[in-house]
KOLGU-4560 file (N, C-alpha, C; in nm, 3 decimals, padded with zeros to 5 digits):
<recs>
<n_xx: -14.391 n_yy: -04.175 n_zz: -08.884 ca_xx: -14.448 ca_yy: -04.061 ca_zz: -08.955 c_xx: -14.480 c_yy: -04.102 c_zz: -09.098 mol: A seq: 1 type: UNK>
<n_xx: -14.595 n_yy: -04.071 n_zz: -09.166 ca_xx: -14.629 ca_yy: -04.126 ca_zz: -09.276 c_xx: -14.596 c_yy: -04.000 c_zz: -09.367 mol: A seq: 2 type: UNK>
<n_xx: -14.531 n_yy: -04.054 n_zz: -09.470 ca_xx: -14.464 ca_yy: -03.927 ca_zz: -09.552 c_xx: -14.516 c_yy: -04.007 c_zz: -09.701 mol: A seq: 3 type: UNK>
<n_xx: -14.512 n_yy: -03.920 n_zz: -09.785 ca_xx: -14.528 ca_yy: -03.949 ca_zz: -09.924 c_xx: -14.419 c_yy: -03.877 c_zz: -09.979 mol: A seq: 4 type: UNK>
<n_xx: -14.265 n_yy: -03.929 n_zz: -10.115 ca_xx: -14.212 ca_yy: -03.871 ca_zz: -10.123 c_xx: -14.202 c_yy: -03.859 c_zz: -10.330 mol: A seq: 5 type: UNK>
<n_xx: -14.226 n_yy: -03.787 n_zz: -10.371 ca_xx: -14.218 ca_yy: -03.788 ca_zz: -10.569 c_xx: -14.095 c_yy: -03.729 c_zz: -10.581 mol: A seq: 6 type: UNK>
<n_xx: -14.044 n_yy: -03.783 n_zz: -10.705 ca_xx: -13.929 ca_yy: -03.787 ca_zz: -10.759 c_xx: -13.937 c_yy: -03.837 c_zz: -10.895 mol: A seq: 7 type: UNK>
<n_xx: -13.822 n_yy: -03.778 n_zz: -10.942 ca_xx: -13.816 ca_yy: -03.837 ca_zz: -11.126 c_xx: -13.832 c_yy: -03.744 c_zz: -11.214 mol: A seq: 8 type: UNK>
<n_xx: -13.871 n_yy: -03.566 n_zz: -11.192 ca_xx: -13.948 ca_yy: -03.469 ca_zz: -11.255 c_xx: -13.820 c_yy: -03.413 c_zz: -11.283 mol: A seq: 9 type: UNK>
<n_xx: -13.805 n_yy: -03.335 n_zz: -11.378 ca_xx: -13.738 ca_yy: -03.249 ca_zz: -11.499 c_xx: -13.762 c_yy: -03.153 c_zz: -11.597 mol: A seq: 10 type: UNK>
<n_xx: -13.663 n_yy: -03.146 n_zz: -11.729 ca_xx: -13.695 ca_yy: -03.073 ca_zz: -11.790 c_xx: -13.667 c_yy: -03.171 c_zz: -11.924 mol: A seq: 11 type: UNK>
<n_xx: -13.796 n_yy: -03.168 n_zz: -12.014 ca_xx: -13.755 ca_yy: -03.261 ca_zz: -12.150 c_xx: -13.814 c_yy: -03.172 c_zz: -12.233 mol: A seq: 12 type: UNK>
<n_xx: -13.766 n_yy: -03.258 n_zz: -12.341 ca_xx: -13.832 ca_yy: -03.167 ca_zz: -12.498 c_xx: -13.959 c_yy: -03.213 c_zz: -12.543 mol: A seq: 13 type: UNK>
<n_xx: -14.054 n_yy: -03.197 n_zz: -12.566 ca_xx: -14.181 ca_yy: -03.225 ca_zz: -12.635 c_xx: -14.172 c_yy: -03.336 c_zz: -12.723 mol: A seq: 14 type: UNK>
<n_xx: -14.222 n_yy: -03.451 n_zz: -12.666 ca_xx: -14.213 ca_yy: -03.611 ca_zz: -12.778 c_xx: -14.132 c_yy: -03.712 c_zz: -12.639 mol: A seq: 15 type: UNK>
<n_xx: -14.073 n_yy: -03.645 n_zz: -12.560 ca_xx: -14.004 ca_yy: -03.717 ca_zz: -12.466 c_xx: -14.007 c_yy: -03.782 c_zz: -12.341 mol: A seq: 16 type: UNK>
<n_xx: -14.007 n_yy: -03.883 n_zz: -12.286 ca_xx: -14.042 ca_yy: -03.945 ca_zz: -12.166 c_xx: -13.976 c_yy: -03.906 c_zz: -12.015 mol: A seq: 17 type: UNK>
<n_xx: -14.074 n_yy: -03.922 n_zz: -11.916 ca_xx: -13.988 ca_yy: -03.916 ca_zz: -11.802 c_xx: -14.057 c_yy: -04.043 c_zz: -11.733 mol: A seq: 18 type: UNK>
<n_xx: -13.998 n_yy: -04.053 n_zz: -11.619 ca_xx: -14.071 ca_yy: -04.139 ca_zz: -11.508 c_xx: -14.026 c_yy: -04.070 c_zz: -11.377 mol: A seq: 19 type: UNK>
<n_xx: -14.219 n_yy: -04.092 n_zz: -11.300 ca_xx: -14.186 ca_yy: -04.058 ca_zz: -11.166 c_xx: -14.218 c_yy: -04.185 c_zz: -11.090 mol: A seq: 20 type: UNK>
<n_xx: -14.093 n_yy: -04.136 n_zz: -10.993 ca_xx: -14.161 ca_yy: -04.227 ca_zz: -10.846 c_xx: -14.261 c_yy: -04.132 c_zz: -10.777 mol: A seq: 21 type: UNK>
<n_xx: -14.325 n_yy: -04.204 n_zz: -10.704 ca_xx: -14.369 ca_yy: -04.210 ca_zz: -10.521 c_xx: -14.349 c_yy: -04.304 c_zz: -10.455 mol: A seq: 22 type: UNK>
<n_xx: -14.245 n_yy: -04.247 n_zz: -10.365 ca_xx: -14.185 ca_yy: -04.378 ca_zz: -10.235 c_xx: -14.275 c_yy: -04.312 c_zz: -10.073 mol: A seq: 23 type: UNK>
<n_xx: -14.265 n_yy: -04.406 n_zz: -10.014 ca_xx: -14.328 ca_yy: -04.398 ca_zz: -09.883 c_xx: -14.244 c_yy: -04.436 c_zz: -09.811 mol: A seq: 24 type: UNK>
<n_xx: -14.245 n_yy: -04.332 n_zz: -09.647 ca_xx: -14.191 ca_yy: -04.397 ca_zz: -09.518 c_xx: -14.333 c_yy: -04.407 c_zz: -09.434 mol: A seq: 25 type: UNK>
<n_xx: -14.297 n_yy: -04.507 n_zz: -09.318 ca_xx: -14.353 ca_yy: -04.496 ca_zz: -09.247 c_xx: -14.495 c_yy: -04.580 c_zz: -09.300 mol: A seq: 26 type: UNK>
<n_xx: -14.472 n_yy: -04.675 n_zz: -09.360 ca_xx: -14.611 ca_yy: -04.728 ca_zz: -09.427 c_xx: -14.574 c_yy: -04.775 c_zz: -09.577 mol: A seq: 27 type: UNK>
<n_xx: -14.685 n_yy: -04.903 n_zz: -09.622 ca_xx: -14.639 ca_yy: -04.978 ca_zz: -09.729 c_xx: -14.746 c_yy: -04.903 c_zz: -09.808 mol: A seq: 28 type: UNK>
<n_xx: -14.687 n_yy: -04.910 n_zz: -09.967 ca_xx: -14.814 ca_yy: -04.836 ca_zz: -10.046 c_xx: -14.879 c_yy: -04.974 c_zz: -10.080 mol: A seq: 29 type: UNK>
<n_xx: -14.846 n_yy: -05.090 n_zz: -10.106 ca_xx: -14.900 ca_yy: -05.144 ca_zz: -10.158 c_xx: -15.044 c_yy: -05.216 c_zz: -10.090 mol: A seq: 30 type: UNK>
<n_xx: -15.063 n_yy: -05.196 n_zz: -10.004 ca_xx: -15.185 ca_yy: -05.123 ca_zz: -09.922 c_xx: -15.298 c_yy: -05.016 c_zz: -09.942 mol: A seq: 31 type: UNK>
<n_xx: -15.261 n_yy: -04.980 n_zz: -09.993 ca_xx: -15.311 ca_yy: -04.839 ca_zz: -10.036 c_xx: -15.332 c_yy: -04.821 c_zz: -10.194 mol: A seq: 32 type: UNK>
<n_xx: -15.453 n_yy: -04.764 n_zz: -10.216 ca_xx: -15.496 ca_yy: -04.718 ca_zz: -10.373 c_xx: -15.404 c_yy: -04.544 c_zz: -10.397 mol: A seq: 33 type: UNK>
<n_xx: -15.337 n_yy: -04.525 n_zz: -10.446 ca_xx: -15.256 ca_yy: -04.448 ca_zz: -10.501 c_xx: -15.296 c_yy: -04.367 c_zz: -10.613 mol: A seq: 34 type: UNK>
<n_xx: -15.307 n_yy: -04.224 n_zz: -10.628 ca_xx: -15.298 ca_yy: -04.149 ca_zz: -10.770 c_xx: -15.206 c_yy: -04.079 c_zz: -10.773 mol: A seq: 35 type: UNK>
<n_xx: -15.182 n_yy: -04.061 n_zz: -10.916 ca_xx: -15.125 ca_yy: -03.922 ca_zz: -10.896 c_xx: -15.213 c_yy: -03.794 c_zz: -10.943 mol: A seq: 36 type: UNK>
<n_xx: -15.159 n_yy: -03.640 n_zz: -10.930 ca_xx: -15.238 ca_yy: -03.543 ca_zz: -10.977 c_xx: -15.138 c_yy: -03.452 c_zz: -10.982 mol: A seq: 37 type: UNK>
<n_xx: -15.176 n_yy: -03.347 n_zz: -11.089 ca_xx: -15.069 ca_yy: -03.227 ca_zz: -11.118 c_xx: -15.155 c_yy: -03.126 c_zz: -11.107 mol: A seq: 38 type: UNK>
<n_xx: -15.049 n_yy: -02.994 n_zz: -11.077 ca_xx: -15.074 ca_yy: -02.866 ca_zz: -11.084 c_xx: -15.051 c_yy: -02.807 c_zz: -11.165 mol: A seq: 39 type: UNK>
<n_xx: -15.076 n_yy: -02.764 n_zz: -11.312 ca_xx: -15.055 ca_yy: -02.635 ca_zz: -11.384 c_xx: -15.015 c_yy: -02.476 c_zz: -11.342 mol: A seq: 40 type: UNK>
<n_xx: -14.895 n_yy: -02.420 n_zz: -11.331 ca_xx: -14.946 ca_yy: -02.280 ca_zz: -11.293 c_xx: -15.078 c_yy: -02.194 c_zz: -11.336 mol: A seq: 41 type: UNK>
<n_xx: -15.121 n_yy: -02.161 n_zz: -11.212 ca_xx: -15.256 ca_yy: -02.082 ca_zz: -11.235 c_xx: -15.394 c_yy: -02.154 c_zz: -11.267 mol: A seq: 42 type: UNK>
<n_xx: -15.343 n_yy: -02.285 n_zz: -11.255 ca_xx: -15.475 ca_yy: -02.376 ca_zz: -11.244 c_xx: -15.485 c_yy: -02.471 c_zz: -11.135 mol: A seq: 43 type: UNK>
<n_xx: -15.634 n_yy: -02.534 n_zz: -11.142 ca_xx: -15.698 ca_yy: -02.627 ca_zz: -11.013 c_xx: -15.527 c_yy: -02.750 c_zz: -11.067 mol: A seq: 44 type: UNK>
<n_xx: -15.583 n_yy: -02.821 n_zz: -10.926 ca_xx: -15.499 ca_yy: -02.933 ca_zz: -10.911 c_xx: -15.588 c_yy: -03.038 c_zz: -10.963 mol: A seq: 45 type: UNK>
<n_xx: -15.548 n_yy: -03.152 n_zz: -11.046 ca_xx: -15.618 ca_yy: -03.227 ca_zz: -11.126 c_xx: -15.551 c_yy: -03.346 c_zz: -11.138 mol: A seq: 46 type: UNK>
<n_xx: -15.673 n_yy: -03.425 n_zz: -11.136 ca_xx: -15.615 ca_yy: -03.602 ca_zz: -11.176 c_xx: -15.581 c_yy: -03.638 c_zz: -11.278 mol: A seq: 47 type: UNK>
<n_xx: -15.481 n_yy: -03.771 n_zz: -11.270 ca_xx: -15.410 ca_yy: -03.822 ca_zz: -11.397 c_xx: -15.391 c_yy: -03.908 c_zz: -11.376 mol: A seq: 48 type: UNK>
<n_xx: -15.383 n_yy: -04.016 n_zz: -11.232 ca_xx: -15.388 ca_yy: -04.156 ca_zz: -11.307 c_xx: -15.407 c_yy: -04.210 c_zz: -11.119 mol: A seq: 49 type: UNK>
<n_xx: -15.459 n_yy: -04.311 n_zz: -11.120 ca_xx: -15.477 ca_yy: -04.390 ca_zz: -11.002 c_xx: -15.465 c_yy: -04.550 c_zz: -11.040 mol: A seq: 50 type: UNK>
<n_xx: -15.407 n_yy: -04.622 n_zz: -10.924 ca_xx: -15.368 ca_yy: -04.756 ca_zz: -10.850 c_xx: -15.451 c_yy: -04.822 c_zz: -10.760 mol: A seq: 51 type: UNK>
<n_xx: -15.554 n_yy: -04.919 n_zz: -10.774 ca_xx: -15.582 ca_yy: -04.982 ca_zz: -10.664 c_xx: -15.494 c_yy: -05.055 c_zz: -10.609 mol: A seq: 52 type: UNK>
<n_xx: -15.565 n_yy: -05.161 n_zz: -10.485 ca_xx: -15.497 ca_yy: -05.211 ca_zz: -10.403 c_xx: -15.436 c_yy: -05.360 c_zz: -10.478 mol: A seq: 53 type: UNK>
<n_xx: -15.499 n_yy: -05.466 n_zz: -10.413 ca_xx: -15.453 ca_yy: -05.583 ca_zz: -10.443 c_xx: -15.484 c_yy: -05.637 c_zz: -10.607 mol: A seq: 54 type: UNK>
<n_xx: -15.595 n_yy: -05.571 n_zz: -10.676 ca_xx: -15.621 ca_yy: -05.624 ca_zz: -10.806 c_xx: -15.548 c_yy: -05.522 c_zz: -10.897 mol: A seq: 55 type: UNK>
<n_xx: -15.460 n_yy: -05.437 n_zz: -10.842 ca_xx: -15.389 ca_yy: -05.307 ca_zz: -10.963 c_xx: -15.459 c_yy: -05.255 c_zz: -11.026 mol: A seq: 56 type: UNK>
<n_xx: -15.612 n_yy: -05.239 n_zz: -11.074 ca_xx: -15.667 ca_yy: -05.161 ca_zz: -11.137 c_xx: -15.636 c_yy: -05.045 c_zz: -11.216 mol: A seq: 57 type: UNK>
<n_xx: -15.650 n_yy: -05.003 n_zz: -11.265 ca_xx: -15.593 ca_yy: -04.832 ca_zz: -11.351 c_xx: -15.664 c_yy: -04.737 c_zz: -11.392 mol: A seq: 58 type: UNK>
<n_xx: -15.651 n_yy: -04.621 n_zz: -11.417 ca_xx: -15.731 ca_yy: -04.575 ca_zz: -11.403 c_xx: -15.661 c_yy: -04.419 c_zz: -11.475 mol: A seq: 59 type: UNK>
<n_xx: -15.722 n_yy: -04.335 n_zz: -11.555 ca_xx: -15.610 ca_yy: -04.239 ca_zz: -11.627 c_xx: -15.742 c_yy: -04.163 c_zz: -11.650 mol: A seq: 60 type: UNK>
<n_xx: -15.709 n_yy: -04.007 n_zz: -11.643 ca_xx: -15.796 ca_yy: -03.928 ca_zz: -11.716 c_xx: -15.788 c_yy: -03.910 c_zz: -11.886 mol: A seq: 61 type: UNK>
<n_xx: -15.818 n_yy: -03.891 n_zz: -11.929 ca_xx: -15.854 ca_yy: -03.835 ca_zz: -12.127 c_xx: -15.702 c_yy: -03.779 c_zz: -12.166 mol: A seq: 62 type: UNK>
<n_xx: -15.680 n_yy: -03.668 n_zz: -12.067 ca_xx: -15.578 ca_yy: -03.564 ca_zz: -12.161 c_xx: -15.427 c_yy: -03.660 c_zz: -12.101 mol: A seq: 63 type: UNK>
<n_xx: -15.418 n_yy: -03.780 n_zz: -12.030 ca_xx: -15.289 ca_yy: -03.838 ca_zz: -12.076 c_xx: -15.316 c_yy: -03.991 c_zz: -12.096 mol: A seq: 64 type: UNK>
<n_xx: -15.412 n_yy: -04.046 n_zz: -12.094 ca_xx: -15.465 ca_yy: -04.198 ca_zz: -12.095 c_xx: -15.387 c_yy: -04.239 c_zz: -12.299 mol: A seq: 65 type: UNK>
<n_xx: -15.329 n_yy: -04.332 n_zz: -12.301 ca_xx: -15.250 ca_yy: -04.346 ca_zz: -12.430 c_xx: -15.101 c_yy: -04.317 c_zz: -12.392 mol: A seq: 66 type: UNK>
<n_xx: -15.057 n_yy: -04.285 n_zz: -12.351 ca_xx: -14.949 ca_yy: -04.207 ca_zz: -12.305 c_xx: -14.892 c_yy: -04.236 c_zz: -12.191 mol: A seq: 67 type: UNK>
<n_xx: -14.937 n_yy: -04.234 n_zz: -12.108 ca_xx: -14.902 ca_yy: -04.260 ca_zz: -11.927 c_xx: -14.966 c_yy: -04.407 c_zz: -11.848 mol: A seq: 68 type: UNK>
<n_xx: -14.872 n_yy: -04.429 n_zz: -11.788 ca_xx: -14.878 ca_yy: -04.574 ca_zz: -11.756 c_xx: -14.804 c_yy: -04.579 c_zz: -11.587 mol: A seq: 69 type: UNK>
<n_xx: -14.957 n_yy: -04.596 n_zz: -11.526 ca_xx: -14.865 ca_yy: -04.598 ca_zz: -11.357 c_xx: -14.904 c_yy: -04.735 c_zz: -11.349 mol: A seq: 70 type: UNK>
<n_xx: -14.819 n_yy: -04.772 n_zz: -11.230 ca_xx: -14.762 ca_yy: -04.948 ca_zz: -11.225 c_xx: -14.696 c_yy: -04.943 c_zz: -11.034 mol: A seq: 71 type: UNK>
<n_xx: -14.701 n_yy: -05.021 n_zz: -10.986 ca_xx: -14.638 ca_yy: -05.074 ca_zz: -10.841 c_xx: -14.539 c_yy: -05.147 c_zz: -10.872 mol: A seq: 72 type: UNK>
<n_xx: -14.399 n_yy: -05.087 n_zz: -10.773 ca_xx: -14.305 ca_yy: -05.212 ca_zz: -10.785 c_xx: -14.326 c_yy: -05.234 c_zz: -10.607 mol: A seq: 73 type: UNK>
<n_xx: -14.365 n_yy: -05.375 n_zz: -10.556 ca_xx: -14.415 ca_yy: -05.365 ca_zz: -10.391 c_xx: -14.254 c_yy: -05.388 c_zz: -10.358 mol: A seq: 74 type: UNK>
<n_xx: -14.173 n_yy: -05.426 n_zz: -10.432 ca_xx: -14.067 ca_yy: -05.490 ca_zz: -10.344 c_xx: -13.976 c_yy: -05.351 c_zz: -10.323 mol: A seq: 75 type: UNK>
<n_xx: -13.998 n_yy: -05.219 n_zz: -10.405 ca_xx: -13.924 ca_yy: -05.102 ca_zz: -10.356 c_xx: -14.028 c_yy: -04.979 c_zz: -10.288 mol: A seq: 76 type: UNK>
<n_xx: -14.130 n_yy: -05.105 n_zz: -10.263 ca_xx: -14.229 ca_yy: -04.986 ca_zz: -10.234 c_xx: -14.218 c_yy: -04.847 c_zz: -10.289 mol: A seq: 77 type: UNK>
<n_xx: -14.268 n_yy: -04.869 n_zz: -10.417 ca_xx: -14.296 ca_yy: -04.742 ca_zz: -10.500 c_xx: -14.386 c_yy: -04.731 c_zz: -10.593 mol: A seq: 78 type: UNK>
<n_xx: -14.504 n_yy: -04.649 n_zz: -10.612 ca_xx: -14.556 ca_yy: -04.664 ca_zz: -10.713 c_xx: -14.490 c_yy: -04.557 c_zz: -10.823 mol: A seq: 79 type: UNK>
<n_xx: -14.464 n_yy: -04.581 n_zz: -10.972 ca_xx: -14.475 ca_yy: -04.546 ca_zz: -11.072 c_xx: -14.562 c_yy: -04.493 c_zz: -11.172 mol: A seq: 80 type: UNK>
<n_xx: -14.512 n_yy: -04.374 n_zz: -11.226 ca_xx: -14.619 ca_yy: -04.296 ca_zz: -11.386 c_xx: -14.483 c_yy: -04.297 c_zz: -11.405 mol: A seq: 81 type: UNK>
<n_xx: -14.489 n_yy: -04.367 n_zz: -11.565 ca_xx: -14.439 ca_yy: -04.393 ca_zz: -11.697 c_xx: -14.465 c_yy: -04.270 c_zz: -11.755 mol: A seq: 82 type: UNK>
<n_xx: -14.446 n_yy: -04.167 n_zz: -11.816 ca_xx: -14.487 ca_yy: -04.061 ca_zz: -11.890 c_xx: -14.401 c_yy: -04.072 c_zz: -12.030 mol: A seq: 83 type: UNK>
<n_xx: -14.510 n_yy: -04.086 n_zz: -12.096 ca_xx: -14.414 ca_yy: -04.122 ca_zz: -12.281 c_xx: -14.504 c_yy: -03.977 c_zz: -12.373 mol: A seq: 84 type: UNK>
<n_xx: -14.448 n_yy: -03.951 n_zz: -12.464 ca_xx: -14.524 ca_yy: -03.835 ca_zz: -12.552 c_xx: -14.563 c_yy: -03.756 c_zz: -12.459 mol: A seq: 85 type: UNK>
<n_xx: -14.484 n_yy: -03.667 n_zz: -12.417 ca_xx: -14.498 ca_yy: -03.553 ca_zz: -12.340 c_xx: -14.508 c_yy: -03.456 c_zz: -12.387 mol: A seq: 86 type: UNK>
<n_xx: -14.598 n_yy: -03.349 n_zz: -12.377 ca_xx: -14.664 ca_yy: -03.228 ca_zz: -12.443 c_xx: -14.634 c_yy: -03.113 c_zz: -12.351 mol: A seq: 87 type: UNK>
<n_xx: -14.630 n_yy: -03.001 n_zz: -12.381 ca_xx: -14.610 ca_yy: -02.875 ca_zz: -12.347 c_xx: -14.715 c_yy: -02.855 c_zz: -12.223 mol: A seq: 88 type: UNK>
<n_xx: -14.811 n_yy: -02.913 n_zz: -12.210 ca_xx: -14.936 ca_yy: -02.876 ca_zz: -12.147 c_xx: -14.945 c_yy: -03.021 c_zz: -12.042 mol: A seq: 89 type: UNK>
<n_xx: -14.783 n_yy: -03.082 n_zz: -12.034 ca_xx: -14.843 ca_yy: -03.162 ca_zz: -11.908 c_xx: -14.736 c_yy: -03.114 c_zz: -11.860 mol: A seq: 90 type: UNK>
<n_xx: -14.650 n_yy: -02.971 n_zz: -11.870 ca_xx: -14.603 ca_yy: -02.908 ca_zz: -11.746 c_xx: -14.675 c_yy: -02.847 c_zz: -11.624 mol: A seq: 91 type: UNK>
<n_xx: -14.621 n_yy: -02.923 n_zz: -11.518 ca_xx: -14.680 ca_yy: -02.906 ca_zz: -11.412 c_xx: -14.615 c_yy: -02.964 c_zz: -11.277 mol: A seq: 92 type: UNK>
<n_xx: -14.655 n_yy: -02.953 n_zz: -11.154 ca_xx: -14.537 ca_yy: -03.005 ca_zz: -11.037 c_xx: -14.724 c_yy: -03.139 c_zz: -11.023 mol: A seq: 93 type: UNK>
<n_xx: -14.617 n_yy: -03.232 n_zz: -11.030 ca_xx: -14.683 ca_yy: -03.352 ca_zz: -11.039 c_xx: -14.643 c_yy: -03.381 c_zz: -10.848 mol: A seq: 94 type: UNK>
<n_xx: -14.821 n_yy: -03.443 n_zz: -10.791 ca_xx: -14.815 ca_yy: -03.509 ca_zz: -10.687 c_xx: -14.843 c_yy: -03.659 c_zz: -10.694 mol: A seq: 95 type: UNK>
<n_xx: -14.774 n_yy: -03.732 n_zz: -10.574 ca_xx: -14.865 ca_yy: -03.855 ca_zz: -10.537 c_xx: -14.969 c_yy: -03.798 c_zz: -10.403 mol: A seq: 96 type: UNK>
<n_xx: -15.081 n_yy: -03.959 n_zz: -10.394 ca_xx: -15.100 ca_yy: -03.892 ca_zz: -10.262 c_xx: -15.239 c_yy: -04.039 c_zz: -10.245 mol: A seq: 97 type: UNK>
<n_xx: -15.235 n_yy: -04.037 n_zz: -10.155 ca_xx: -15.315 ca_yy: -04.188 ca_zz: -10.084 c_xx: -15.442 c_yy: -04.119 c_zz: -10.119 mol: A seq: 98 type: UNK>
<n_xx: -15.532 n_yy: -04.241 n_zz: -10.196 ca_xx: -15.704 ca_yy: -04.244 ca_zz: -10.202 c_xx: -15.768 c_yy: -04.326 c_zz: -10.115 mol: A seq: 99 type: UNK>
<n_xx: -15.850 n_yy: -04.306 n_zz: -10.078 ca_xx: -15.967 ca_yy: -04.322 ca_zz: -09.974 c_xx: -16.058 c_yy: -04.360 c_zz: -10.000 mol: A seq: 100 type: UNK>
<n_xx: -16.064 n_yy: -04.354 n_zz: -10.129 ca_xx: -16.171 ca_yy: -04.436 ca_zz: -10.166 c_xx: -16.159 c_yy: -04.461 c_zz: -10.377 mol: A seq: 101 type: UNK>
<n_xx: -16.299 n_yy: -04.487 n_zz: -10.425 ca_xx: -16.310 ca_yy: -04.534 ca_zz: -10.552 c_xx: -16.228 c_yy: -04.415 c_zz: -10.651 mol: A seq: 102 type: UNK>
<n_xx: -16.139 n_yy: -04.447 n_zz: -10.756 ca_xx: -16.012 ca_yy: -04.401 ca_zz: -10.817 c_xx: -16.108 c_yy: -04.274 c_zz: -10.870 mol: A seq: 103 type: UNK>
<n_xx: -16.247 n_yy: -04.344 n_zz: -10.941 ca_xx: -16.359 ca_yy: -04.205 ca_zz: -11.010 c_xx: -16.376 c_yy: -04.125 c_zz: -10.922 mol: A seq: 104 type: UNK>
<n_xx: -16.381 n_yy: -04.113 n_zz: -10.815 ca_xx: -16.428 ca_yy: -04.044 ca_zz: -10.750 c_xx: -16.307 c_yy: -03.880 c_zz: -10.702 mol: A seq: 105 type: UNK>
<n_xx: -16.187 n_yy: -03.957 n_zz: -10.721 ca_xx: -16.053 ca_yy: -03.837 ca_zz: -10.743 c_xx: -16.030 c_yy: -03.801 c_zz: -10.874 mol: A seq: 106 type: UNK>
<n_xx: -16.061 n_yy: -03.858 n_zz: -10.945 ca_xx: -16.036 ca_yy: -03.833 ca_zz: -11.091 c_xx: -16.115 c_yy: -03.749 c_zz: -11.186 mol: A seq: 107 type: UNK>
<n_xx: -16.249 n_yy: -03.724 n_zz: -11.153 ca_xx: -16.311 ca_yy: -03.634 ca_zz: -11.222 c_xx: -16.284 c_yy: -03.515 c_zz: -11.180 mol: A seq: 108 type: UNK>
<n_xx: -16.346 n_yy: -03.460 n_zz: -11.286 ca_xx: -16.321 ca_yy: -03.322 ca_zz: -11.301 c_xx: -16.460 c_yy: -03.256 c_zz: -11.337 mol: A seq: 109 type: UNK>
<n_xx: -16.504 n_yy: -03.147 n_zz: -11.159 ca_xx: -16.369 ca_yy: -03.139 ca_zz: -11.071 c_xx: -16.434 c_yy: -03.269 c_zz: -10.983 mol: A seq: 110 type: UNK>
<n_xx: -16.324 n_yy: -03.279 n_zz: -10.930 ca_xx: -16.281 ca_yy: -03.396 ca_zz: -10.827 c_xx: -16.405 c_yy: -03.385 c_zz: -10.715 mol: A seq: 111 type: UNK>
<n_xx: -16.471 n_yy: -03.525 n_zz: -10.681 ca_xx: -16.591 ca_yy: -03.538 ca_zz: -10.577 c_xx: -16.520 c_yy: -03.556 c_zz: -10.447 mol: A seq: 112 type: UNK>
<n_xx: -16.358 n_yy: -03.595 n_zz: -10.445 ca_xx: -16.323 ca_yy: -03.622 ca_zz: -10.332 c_xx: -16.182 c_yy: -03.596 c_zz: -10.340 mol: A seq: 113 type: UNK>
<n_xx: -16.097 n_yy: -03.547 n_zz: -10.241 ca_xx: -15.977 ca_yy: -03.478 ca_zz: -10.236 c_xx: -15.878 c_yy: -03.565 c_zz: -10.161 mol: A seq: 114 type: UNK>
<n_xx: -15.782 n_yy: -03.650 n_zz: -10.207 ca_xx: -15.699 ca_yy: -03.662 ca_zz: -10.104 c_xx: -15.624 c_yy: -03.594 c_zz: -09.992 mol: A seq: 115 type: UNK>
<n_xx: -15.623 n_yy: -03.691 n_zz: -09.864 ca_xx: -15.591 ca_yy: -03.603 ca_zz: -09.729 c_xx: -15.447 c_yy: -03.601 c_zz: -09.730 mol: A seq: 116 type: UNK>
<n_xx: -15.377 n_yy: -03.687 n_zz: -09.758 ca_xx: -15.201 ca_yy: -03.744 ca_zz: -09.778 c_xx: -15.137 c_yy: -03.674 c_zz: -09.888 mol: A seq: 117 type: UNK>
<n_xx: -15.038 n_yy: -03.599 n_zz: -09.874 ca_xx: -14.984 ca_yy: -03.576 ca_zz: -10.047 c_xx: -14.819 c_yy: -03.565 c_zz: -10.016 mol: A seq: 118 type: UNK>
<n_xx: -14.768 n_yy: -03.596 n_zz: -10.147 ca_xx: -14.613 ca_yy: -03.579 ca_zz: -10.087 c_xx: -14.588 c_yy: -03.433 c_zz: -10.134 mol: A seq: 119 type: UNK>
<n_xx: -14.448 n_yy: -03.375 n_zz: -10.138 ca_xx: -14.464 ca_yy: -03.239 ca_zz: -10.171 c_xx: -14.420 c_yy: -03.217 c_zz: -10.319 mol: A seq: 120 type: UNK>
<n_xx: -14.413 n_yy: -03.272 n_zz: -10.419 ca_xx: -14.430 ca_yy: -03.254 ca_zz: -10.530 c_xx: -14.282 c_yy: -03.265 c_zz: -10.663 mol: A seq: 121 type: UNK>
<n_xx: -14.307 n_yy: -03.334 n_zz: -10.781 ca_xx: -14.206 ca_yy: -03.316 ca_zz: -10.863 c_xx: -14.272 c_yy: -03.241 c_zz: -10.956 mol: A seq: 122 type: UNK>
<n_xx: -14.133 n_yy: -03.124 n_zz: -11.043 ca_xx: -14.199 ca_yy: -03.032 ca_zz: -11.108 c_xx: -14.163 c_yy: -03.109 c_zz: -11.258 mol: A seq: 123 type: UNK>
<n_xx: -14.247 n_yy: -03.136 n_zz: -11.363 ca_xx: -14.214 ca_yy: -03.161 ca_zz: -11.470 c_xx: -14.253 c_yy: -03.066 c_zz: -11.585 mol: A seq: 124 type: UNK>
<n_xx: -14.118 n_yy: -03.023 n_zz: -11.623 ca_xx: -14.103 ca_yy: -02.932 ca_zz: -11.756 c_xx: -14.084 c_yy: -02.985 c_zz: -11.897 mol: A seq: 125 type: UNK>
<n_xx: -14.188 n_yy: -02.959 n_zz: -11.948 ca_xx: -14.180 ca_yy: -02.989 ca_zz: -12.165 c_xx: -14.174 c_yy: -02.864 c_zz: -12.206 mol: A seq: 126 type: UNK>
<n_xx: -14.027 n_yy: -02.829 n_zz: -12.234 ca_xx: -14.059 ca_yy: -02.728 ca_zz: -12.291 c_xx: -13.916 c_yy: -02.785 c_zz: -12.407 mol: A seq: 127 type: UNK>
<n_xx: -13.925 n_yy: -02.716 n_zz: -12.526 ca_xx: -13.806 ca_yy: -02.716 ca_zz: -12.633 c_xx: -13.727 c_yy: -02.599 c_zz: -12.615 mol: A seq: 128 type: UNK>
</recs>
């Protein structure tokens, strides 16, 4: 069964870091081009950072690019977002979820293409 699973989400103070995983069963990520994307309450679901395959590529939207830093570790099969300078306005339940294709193509806004895979979500809170 191919599962996607996020983890690492909390509650911090504004200026403060977290890190999430996405681990996988049932399948290696490092295979796979990887993003992540968050939900705002009461808003669309939106991109924030993507992973290609074998060349790692990167790939970050505007409102956290400076700041956020996703990375592969293959040997725990997990991909990683680094989240440093965390703002009030990147509360949200953060997903992973397998791309299908080119990282631009999930990442704009709005999004030309939707991932089919998603795990079920970490919620990350900035609040003071």
């Amino acid at each position: 069964q191919v599962q996607l699973v996020e983890s690492g989400g909390g509650l911090v103070q504004p200026g403060g870091s977290l890190r999430l995983s996405c681990t996988a069963s049932g399948f290696t990520l490092d295979k796979h081009t990887i993003g992540w994307f968050r939900q705002a309450p009461g808003k669309e679901r939106e991109g924030v950072s993507c992973i290609t395959t074998s060349a790692g590529s990167t790939y970050y939207t505007v409102p956290v690019k400076g700041r956020f830093t996703i990375s592969r570790d293959n040997a725990k099969n997990t991909v990683d977002l680094q989240m440093n300078a965390l703002k009030p306005e990147d509360t949200a339940v953060y997903y992973c979820a397998i791309v299908g294709g080119p990282c631009s193509d999930y990442l704009s806004s709005p999004p030309m293409r939707v991932p089919g895979i998603w795990g079920q979500g970490t919620q990350v809170t900035v609040s003071s």
